[in-house]
C-alpha positions in Angstrom: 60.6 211.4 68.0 64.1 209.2 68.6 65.0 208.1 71.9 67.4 210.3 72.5 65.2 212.9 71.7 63.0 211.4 74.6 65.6 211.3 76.9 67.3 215.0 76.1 63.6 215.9 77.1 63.4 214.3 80.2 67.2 215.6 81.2 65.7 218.9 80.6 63.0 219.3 83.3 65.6 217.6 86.0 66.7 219.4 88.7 70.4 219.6 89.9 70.1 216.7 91.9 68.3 214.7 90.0 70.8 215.1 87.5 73.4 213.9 89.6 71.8 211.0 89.9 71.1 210.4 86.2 74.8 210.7 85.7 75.5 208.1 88.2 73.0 206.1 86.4 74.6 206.1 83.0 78.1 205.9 84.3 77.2 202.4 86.6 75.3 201.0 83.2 77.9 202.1 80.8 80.3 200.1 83.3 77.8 197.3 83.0 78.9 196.8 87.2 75.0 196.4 87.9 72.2 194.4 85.4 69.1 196.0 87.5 68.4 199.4 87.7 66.6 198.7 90.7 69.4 197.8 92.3 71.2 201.0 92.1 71.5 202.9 95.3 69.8 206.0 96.1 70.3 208.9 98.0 68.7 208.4 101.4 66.1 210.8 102.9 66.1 212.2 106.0 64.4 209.6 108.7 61.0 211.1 109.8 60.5 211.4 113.3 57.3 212.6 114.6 57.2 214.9 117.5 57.7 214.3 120.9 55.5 216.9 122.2 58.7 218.0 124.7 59.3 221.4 122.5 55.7 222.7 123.4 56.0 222.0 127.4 58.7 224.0 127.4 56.0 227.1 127.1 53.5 225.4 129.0 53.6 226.3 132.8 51.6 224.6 135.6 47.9 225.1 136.2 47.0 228.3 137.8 44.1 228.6 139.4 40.9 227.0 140.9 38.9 226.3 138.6 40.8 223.0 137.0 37.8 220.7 137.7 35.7 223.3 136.4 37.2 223.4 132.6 37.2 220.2 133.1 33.5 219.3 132.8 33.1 222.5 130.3 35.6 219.8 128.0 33.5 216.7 128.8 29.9 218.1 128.1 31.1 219.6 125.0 33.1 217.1 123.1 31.7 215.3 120.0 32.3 212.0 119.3 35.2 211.2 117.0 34.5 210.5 113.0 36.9 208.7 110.8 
């Protein structure tokens, strides 16, 4: 199999994005502007940013009840020790 033939595989199972971006790739080395593909930009992701924990005490009211001290032990004599 030629080359080419490798490569019209490849650009067969891309998606619509990842095409765009292949395009952009042959367009910036046919314009020989960059030596290193590693150097070509890519399209940022999103920044992750882990939860604050805000959107659930937005539900949670305050403790109701006497019996705080109560669940309290129930939680401490039960617990296991934590395995990792």
């Amino acid at each position: 199999m030629s080359m080419k033939e490798l490569l019209l595989e490849e650009i067969d199972s891309l998606s619509q994005e990842e095409l765009l971006q292949a395009i952009n790739y042959v367009r910036i080395m046919k314009s020989n502007r960059i030596s290193d593909l590693s150097e070509i930009p890519r399209t940022p992701k999103p920044p992750h940013r882990p939860g604050s924990g805000k959107s659930i005490l937005r539900h949670v009211g305050k403790w109701v009840g006497d019996d705080l001290k109560e669940c309290l032990e129930i939680v401490k004599s039960t617990r296991g020790l934590a395995k990792f």
